[in-house]
N, C-alpha and C positions, 0 to 999 in steps of 0.2 A: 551525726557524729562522724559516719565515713570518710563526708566531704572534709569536713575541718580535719581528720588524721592525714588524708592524703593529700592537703594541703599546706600542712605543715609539715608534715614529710619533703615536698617536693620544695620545699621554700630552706629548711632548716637542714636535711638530712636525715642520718639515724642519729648522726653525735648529737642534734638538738632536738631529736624527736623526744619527748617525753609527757607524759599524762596531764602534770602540771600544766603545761603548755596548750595543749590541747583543749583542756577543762576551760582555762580561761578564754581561749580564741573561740569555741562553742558556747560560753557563757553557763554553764554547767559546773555545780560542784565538782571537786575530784572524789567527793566520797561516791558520788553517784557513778562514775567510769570507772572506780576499784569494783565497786559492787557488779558491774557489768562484763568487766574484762579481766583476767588475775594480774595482766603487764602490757608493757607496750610492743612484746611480740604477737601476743594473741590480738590487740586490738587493729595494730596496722597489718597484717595476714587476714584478716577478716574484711579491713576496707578495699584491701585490692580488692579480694574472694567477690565482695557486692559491688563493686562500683567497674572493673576490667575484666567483662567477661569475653575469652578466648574464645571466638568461634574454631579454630582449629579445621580441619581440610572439607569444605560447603563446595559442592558442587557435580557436575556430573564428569566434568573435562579436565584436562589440564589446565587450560584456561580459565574455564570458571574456578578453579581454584583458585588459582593465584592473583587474580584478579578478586576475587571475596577476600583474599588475603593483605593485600597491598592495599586494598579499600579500609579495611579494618585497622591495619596498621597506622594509616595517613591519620583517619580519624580521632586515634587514641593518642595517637604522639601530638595533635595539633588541638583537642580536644579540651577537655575541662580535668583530664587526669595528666595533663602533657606535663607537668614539673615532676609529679612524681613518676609517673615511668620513667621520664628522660632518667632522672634520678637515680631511678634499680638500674637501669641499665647501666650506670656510671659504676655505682657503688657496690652491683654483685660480683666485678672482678675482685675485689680488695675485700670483700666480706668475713668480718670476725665475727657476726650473729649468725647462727646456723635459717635464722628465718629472713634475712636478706637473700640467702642463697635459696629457700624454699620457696620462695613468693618469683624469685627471678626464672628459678623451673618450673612455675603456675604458668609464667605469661608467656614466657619464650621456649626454653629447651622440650619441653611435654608438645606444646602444639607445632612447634618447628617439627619434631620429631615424627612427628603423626603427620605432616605436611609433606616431607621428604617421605615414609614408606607409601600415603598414596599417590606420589608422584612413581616413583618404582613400580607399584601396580601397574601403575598407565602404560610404561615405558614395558612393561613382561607382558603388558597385553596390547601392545601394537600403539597405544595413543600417544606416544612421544617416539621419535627417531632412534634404534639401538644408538646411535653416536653422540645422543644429549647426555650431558653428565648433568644428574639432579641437583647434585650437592651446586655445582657453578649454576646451575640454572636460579636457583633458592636464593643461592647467595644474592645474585645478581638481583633480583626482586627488591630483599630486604637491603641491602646495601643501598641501590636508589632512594629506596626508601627514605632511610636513615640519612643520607645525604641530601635531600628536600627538606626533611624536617628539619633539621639539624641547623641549616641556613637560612632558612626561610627567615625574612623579617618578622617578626611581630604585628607590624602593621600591617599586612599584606595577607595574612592567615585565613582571614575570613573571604577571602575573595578566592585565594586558594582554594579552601576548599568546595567553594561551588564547582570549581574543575576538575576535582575529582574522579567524578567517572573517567571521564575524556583521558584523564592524565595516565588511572592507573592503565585502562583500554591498551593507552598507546605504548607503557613500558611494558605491559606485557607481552604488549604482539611484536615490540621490538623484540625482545626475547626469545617469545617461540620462533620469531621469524629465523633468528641468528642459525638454530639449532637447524632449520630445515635441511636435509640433505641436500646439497649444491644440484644445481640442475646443468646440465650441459646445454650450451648453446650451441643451435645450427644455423650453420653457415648456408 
């Protein structure tokens, strides 16, 4: 039942998300998805909740964070959830349902948030340069991110993602690299 909510989420919206809809695209009565759900806020808040799980700040380094993170990210936006996230992310700037904007603080702003203070950690305990700024550093991650996904053909997605590692590897160490303190060269 997840799959078909965040399916037709991702396909229809919130304006066509509705039980009805649902019921028949699952092949399920609707009395059986009243009986299980009270509306279609609780139902699609619970498909994100089961089907996009956040891993939020994995690792020991700077790197391995962000790197578990743009990993994460790639695979969810290209993934079997990728219409409906793209989706919240479109729809939680414009949000008139208070749980468009609860589900978009599940996947994004909660674990962005927790990503960005143990990046500060790092940075108060010597693992990033005093002169990196986290917030540009984050951005820069998710932004790539969002910008691969966003373009990527259709066709092309599955072969993508077997590059994955390689790819997030290398936007990250372009990254850290940027932030390194300049080194002077001798003459």
């Amino acid at each position: 039942m997840f799959r078909t909510a965040l399916d037709v989420y991702g396909e229809d919206g919130w304006a066509g998300f509705n039980l009805t809809k649902i019921a028949a695209e699952a092949g399920v009565g609707k009395s059986s998805l009243y009986s299980r759900w009270s509306d279609r806020d609780e139902l699609l808040h619970r498909a994100f909740t089961a089907l996009v799980i956040c891993p939020g700040p994995i690792g020991d380094s700077p790197r391995e964070v962000l790197v578990n993170e743009a990993d994460f990210r790639l695979r969810e936006y290209l993934g079997p959830n990728r219409s409906a996230v793209r989706r919240l992310f479109v729809e939680a700037g414009n949000a008139e349902d208070p749980v468009i904007w609860q589900i978009y603080e599940d996947l994004f702003v909660t674990p962005l948030s927790a990503i960005r203070e143990r990046l500060w950690r790092f940075k108060a305990e010597g693992g990033l340069p005093l002169n990196t700024s986290v917030v540009r550093l984050l951005d820069a991650i998710e932004g790539s991110v969002l910008m691969r996904t966003f373009c990527l053909p259709d066709d092309v997605i599955d072969c993508f993602l077997e590059k994955v590692p390689a790819y997030v590897a290398d936007l990250v160490d372009d990254q850290l690299h940027h932030h390194e303190p300049s080194r002077q060269l001798s003459a």
